[in-house]
PDB file of N, CA, C and O in Angstrom:
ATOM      1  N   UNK A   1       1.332  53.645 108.289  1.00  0.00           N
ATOM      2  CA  UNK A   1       2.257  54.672 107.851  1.00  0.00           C
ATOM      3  C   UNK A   1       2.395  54.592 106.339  1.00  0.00           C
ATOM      4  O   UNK A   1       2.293  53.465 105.855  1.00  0.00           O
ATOM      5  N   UNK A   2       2.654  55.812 105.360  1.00  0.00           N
ATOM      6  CA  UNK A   2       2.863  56.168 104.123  1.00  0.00           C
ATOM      7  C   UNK A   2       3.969  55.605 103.937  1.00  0.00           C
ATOM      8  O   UNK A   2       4.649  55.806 104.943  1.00  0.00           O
ATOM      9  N   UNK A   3       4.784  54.721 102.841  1.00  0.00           N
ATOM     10  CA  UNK A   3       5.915  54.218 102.468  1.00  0.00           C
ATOM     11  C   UNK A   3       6.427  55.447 101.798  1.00  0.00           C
ATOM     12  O   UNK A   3       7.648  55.543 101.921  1.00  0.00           O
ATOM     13  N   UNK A   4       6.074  56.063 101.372  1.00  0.00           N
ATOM     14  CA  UNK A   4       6.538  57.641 100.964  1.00  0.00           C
ATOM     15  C   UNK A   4       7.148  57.993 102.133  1.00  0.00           C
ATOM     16  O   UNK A   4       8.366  57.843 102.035  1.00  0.00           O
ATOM     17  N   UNK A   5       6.715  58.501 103.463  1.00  0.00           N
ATOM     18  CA  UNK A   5       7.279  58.657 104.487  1.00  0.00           C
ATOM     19  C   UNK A   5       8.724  58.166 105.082  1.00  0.00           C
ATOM     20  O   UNK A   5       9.707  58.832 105.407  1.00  0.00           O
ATOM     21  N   UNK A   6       8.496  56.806 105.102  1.00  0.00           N
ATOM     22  CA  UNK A   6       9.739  56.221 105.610  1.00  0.00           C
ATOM     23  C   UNK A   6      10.357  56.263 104.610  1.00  0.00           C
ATOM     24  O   UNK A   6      11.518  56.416 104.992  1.00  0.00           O
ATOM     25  N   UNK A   7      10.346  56.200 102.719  1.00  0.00           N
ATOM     26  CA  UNK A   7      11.047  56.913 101.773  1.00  0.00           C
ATOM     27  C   UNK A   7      11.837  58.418 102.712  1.00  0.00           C
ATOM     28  O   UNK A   7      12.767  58.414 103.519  1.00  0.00           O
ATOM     29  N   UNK A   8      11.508  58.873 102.503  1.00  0.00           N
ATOM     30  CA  UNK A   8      11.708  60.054 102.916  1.00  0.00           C
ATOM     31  C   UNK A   8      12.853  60.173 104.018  1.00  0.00           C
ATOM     32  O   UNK A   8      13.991  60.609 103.847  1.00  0.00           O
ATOM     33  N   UNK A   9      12.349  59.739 105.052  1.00  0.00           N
ATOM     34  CA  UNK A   9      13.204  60.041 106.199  1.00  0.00           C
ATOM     35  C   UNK A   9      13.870  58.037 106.041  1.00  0.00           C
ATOM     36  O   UNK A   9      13.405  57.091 106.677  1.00  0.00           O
ATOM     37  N   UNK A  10      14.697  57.998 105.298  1.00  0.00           N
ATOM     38  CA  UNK A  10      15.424  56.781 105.253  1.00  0.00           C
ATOM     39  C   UNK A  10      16.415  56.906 106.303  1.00  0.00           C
ATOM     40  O   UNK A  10      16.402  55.961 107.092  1.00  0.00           O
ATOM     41  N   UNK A  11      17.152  57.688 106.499  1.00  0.00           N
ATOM     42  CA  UNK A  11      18.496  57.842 107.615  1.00  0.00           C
ATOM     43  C   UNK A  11      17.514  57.306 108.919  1.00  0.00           C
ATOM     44  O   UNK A  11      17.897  56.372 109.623  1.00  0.00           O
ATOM     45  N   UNK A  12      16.357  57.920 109.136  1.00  0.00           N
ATOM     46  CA  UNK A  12      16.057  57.312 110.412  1.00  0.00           C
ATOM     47  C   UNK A  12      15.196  56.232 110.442  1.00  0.00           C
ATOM     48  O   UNK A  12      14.844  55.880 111.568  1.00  0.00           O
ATOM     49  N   UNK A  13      14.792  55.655 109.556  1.00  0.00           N
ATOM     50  CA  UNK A  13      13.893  54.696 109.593  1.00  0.00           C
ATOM     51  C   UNK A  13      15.048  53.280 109.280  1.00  0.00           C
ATOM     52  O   UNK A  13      14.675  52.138 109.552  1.00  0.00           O
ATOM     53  N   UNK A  14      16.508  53.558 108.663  1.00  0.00           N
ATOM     54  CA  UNK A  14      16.858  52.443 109.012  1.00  0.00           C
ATOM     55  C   UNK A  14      17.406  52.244 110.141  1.00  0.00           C
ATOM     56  O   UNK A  14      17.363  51.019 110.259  1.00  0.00           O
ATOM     57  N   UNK A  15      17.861  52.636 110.988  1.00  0.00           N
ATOM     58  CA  UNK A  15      18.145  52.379 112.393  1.00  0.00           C
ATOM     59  C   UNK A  15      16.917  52.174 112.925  1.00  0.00           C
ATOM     60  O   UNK A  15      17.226  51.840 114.069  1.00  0.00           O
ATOM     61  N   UNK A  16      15.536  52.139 112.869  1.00  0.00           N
ATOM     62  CA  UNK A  16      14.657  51.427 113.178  1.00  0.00           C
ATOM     63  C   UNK A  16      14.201  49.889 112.758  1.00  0.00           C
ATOM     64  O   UNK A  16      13.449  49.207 113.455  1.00  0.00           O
ATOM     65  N   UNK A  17      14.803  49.441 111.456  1.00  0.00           N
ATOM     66  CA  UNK A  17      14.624  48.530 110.453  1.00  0.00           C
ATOM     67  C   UNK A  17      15.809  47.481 111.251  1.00  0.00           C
ATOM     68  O   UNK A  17      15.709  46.332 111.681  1.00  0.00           O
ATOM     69  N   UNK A  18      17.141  48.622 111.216  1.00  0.00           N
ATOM     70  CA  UNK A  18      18.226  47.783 112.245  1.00  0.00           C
ATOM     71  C   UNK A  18      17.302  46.884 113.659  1.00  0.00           C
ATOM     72  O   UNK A  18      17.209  45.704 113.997  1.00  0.00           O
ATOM     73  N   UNK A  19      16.911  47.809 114.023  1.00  0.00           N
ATOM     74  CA  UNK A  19      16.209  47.267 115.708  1.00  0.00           C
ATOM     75  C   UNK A  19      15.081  45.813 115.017  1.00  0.00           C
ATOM     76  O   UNK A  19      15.092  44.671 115.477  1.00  0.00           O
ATOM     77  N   UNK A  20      14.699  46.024 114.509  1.00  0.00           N
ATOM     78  CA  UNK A  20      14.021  45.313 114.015  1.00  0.00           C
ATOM     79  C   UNK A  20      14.694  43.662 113.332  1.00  0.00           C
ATOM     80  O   UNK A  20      14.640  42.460 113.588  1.00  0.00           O
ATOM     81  N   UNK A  21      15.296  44.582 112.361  1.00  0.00           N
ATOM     82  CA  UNK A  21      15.564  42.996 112.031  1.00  0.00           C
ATOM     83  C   UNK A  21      17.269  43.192 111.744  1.00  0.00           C
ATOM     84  O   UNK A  21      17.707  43.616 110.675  1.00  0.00           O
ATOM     85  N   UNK A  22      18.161  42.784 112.959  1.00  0.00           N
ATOM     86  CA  UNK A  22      19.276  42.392 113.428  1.00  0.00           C
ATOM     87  C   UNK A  22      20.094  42.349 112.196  1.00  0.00           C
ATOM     88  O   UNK A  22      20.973  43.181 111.970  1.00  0.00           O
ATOM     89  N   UNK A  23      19.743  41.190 111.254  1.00  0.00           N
ATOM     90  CA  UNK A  23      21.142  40.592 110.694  1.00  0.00           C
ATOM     91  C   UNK A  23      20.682  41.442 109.247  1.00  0.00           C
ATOM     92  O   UNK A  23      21.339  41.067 108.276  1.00  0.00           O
ATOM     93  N   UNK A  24      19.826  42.349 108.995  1.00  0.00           N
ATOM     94  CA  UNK A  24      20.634  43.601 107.977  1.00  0.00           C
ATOM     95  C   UNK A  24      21.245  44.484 108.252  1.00  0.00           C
ATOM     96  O   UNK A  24      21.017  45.251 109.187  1.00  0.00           O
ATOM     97  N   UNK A  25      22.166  44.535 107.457  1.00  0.00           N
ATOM     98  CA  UNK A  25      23.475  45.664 107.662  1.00  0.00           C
ATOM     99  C   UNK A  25      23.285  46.861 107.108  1.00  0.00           C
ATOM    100  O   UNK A  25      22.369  47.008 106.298  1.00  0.00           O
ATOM    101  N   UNK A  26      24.230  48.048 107.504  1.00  0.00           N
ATOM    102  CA  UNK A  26      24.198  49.004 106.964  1.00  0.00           C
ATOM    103  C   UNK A  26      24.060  49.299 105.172  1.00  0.00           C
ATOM    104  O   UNK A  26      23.398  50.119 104.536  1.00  0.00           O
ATOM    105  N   UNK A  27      24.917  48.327 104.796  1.00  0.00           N
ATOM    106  CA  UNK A  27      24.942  48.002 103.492  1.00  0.00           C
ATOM    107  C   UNK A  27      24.086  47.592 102.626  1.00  0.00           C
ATOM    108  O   UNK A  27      24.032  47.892 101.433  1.00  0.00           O
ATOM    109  N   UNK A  28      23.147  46.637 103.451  1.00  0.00           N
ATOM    110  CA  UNK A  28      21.945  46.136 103.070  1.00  0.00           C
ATOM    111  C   UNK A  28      21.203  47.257 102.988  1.00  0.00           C
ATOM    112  O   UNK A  28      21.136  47.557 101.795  1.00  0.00           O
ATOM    113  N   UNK A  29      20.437  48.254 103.850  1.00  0.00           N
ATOM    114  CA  UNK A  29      19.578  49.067 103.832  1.00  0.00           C
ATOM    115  C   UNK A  29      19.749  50.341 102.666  1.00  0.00           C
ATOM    116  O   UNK A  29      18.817  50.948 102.137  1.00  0.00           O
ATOM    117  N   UNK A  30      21.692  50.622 102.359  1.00  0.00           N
ATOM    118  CA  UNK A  30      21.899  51.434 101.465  1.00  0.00           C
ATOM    119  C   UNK A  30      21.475  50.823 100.054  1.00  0.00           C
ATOM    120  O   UNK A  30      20.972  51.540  99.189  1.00  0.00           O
ATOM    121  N   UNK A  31      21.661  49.725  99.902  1.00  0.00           N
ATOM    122  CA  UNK A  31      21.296  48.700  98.500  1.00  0.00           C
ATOM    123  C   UNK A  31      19.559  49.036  98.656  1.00  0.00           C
ATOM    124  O   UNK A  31      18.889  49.375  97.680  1.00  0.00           O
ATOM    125  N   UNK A  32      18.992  48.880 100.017  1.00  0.00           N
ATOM    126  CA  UNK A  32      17.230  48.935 100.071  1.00  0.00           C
ATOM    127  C   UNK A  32      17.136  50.374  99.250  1.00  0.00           C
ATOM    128  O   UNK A  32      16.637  50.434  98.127  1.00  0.00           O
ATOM    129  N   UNK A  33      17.577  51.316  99.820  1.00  0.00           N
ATOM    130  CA  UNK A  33      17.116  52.548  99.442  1.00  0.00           C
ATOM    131  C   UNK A  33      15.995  53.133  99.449  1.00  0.00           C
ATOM    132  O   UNK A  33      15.738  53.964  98.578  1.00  0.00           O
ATOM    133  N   UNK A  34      15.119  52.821 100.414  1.00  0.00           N
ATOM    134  CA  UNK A  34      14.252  52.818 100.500  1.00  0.00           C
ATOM    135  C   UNK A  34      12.721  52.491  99.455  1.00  0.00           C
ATOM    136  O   UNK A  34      11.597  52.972  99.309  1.00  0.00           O
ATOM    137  N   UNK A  35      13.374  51.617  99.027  1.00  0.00           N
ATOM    138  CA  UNK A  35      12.483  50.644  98.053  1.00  0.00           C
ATOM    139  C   UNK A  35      11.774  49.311  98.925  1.00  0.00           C
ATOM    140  O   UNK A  35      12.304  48.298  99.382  1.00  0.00           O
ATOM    141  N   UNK A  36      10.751  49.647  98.937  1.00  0.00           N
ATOM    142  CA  UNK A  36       9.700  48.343 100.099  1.00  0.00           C
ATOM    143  C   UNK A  36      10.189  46.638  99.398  1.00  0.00           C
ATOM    144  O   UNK A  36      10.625  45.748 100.128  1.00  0.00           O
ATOM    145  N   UNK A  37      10.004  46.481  97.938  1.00  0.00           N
ATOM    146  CA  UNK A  37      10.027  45.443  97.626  1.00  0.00           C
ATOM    147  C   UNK A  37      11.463  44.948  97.655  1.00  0.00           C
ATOM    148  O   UNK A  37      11.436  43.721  97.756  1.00  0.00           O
ATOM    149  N   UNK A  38      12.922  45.493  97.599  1.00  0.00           N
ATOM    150  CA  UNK A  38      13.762  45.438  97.965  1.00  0.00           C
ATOM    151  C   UNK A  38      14.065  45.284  99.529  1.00  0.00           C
ATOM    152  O   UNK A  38      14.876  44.409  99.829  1.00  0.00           O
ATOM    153  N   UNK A  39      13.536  45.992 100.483  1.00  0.00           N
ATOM    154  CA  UNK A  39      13.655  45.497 101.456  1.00  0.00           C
ATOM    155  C   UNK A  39      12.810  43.980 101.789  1.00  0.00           C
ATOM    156  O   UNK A  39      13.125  43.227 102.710  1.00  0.00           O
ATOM    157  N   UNK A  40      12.016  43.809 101.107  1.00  0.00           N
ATOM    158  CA  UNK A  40      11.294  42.063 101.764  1.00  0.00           C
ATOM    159  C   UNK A  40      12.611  41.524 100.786  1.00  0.00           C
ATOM    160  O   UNK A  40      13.082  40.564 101.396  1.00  0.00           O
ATOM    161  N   UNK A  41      13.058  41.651 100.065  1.00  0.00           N
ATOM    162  CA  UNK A  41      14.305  40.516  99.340  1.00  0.00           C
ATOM    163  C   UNK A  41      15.222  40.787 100.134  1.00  0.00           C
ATOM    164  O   UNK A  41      16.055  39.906 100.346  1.00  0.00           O
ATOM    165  N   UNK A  42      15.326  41.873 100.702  1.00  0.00           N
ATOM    166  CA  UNK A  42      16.948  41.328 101.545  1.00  0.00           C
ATOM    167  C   UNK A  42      16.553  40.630 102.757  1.00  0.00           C
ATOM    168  O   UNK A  42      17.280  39.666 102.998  1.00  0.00           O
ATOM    169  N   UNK A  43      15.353  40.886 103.825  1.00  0.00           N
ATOM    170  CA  UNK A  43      15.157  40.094 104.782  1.00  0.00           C
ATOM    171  C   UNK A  43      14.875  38.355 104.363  1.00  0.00           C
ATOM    172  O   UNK A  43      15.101  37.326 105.001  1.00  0.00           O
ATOM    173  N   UNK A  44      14.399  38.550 103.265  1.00  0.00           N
ATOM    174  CA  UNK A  44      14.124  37.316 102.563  1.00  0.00           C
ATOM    175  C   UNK A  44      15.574  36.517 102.198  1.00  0.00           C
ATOM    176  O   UNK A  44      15.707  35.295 102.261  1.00  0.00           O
ATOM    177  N   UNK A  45      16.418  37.286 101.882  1.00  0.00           N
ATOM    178  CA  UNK A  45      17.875  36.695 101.959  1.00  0.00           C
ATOM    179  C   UNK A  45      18.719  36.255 103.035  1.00  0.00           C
ATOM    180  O   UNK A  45      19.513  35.315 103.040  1.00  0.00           O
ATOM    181  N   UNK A  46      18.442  37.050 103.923  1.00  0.00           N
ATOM    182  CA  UNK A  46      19.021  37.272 105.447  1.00  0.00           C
ATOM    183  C   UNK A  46      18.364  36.216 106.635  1.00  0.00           C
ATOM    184  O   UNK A  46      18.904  35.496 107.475  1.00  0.00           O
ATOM    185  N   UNK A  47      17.066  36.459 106.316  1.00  0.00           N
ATOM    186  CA  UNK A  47      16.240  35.181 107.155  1.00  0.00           C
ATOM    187  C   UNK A  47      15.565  34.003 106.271  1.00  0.00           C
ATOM    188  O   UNK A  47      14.538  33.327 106.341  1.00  0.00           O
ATOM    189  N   UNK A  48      16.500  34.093 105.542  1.00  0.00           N
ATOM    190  CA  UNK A  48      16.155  32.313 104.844  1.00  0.00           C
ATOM    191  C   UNK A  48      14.162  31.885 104.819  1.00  0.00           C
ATOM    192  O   UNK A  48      13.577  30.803 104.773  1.00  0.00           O
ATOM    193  N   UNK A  49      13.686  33.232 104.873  1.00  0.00           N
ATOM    194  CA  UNK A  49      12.164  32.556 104.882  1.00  0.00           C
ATOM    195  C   UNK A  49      11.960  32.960 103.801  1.00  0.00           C
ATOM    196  O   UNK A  49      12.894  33.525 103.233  1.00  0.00           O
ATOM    197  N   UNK A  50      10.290  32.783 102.909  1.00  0.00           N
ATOM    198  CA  UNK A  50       9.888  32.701 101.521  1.00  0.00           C
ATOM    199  C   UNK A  50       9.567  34.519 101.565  1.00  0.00           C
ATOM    200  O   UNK A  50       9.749  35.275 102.519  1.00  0.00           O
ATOM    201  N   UNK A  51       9.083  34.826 100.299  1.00  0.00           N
ATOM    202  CA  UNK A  51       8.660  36.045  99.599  1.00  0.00           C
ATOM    203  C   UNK A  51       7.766  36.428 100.560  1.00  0.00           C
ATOM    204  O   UNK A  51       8.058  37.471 101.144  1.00  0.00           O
ATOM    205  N   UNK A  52       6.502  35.734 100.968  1.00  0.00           N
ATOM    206  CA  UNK A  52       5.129  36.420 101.002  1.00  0.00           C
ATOM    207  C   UNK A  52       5.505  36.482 102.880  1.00  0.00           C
ATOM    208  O   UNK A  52       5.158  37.551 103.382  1.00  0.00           O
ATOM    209  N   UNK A  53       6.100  35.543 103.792  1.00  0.00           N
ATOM    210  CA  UNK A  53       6.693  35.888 105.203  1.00  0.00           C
ATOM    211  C   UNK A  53       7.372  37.146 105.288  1.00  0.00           C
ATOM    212  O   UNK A  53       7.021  38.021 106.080  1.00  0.00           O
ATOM    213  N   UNK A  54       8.438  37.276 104.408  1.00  0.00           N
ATOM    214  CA  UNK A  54       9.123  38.565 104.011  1.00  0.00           C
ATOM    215  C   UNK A  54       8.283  39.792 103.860  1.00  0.00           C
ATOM    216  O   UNK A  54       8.641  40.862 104.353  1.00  0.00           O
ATOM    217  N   UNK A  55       7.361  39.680 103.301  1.00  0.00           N
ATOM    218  CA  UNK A  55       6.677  40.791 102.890  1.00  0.00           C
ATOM    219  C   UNK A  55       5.315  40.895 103.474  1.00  0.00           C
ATOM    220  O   UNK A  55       4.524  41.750 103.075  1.00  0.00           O
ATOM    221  N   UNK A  56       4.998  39.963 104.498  1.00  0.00           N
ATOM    222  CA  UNK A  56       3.854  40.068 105.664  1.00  0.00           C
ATOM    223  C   UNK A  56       4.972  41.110 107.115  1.00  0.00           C
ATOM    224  O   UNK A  56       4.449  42.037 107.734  1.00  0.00           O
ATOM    225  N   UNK A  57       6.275  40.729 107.340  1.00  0.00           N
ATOM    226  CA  UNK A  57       7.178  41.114 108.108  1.00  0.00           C
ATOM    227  C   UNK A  57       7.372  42.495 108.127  1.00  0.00           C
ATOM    228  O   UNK A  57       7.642  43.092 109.170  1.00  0.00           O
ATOM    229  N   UNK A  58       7.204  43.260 106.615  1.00  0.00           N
ATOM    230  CA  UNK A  58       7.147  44.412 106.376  1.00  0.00           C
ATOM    231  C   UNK A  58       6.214  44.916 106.161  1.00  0.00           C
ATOM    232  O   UNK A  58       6.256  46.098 105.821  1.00  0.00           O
ATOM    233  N   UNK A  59       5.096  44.300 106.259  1.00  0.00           N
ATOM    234  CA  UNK A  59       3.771  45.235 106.120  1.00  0.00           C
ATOM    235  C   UNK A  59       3.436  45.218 107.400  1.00  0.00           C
ATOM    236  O   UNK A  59       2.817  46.252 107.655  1.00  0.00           O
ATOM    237  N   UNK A  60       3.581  44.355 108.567  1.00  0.00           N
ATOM    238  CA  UNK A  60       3.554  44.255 109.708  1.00  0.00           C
ATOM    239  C   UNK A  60       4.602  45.591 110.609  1.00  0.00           C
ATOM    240  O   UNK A  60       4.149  46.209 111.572  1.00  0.00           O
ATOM    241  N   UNK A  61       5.920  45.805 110.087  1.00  0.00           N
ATOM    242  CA  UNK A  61       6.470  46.729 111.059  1.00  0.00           C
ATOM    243  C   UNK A  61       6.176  47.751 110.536  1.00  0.00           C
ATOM    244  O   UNK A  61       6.376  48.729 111.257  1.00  0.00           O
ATOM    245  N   UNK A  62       5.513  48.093 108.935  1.00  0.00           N
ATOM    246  CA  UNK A  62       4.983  49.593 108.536  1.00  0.00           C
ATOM    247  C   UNK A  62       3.792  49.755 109.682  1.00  0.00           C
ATOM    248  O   UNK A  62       3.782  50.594 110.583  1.00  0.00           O
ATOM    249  N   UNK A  63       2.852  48.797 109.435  1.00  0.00           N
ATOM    250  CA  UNK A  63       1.526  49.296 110.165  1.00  0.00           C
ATOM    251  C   UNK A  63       1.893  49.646 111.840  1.00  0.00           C
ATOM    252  O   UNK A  63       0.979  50.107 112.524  1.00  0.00           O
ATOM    253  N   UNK A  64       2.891  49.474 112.302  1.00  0.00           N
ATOM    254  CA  UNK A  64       3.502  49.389 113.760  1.00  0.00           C
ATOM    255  C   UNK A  64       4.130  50.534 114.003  1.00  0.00           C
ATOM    256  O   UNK A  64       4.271  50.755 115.205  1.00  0.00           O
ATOM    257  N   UNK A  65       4.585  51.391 113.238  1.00  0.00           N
ATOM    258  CA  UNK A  65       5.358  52.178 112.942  1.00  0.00           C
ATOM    259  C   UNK A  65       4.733  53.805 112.996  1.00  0.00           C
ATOM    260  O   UNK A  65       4.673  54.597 112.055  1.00  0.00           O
ATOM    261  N   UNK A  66       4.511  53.911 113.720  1.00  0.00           N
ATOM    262  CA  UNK A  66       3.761  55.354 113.706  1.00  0.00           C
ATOM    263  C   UNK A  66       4.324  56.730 112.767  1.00  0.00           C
ATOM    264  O   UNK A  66       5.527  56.951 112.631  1.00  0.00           O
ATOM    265  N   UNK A  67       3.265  57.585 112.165  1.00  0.00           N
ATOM    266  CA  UNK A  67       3.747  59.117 111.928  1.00  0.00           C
ATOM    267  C   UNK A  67       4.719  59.517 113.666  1.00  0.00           C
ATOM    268  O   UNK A  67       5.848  60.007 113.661  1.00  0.00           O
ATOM    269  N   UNK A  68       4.144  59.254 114.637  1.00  0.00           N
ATOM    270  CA  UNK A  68       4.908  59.780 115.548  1.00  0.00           C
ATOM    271  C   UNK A  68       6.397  59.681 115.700  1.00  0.00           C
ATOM    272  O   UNK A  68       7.133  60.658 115.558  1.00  0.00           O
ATOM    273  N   UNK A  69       6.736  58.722 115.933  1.00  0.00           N
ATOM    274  CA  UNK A  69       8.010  58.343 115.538  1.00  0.00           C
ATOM    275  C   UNK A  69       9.037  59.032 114.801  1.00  0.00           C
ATOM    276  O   UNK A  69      10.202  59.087 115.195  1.00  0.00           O
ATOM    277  N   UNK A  70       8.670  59.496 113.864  1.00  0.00           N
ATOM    278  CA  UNK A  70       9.568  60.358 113.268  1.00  0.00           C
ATOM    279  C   UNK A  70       9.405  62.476 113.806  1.00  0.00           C
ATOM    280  O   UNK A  70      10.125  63.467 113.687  1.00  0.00           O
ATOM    281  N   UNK A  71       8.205  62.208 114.305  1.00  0.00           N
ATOM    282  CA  UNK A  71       8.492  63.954 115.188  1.00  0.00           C
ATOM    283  C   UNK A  71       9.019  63.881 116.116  1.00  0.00           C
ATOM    284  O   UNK A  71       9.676  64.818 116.569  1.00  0.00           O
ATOM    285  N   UNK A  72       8.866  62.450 116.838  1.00  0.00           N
ATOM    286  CA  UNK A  72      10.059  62.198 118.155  1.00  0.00           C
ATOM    287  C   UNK A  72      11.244  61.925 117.970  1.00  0.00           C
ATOM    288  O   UNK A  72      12.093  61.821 118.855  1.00  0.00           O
ATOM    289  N   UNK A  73      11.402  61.788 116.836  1.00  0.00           N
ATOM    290  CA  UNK A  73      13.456  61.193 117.026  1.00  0.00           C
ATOM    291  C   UNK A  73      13.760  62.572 117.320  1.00  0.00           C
ATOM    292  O   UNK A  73      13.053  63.568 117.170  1.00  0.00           O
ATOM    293  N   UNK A  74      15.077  62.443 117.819  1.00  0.00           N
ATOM    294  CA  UNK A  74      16.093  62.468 118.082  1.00  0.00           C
ATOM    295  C   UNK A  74      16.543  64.422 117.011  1.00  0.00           C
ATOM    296  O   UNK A  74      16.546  65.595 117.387  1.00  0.00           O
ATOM    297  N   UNK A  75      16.844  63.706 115.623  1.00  0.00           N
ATOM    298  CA  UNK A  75      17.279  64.960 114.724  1.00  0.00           C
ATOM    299  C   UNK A  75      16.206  65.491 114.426  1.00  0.00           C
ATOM    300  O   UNK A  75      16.394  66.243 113.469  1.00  0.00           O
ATOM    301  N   UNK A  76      14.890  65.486 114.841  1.00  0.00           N
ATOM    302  CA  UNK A  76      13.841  66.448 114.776  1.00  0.00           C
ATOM    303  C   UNK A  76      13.677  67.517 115.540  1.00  0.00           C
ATOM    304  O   UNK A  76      13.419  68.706 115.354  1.00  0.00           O
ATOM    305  N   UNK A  77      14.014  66.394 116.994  1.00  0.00           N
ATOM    306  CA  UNK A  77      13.891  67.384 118.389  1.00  0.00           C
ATOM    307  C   UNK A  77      15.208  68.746 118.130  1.00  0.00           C
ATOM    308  O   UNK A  77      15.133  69.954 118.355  1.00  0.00           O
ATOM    309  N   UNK A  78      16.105  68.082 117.694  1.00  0.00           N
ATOM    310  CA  UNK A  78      17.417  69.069 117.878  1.00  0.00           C
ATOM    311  C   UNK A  78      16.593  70.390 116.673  1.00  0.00           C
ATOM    312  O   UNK A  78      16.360  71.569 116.941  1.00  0.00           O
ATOM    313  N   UNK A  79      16.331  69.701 115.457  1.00  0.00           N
ATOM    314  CA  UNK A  79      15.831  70.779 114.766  1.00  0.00           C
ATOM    315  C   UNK A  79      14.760  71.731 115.361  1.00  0.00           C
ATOM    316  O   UNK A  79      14.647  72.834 114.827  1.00  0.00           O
ATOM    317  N   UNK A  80      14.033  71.446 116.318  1.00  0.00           N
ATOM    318  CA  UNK A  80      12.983  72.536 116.742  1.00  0.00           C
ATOM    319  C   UNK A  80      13.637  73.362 117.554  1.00  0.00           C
ATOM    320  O   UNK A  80      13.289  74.537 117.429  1.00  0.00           O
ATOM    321  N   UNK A  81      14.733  73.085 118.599  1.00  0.00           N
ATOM    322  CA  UNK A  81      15.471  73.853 119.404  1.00  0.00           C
ATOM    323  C   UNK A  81      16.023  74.996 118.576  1.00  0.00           C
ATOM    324  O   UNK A  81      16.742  75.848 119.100  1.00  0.00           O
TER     325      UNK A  81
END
C-alpha cells in the first residue's frame, strides 16, 4: 500500500493501527498525523523495542494492508448508497 494513501484516509486507518497495536492512543495517532516515521517512534515508545523493530512493524502492517480495505470500510459503503 501507498503511505500517501493511508496519509489520506487517516480517520480510518487509525482505528486499524488501534487493532493493531493496542497501547497507542487516540492521542498518539493525532501527534502521528499520519507521518510513517513518527508513527515507528511512538510504537517505539509504547513497546519499549529499538528503531529498526519499530519500523520493520510498520512496514510489515503497510504491506498487509490492502487498497481494499479502504473501499470496504464502513464510511465508503455509506457514501456509495
Amino acid at each position: 500500500m501507498n503511505w500517501d494513501r493511508i496519509e489520506g484516509n487517516w480517520k480510518q486507518a487509525k482505528g486499524k493501527m488501534i487493532e493493531q497495536w493496542g497501547k497507542l492512543t487516540d492521542d498518539d495517532l493525532d501527534v502521528v498525523a499520519g507521518r510513517r516515521e513518527q508513527l515507528a517512534g511512538k510504537i517505539q515508545e509504547r513497546y519499549g523495542c529499538a528503531k529498526d523493530e519499530a519500523e520493520r512493524q510498520v512496514a510489515e502492517w503497510e504491506r498487509r494492508v490492502g487498497d481494499d480495505w479502504f473501499d470496504s470500510s464502513p464510511d465508503k459503503k455509506q457514501k456509495r448508497h
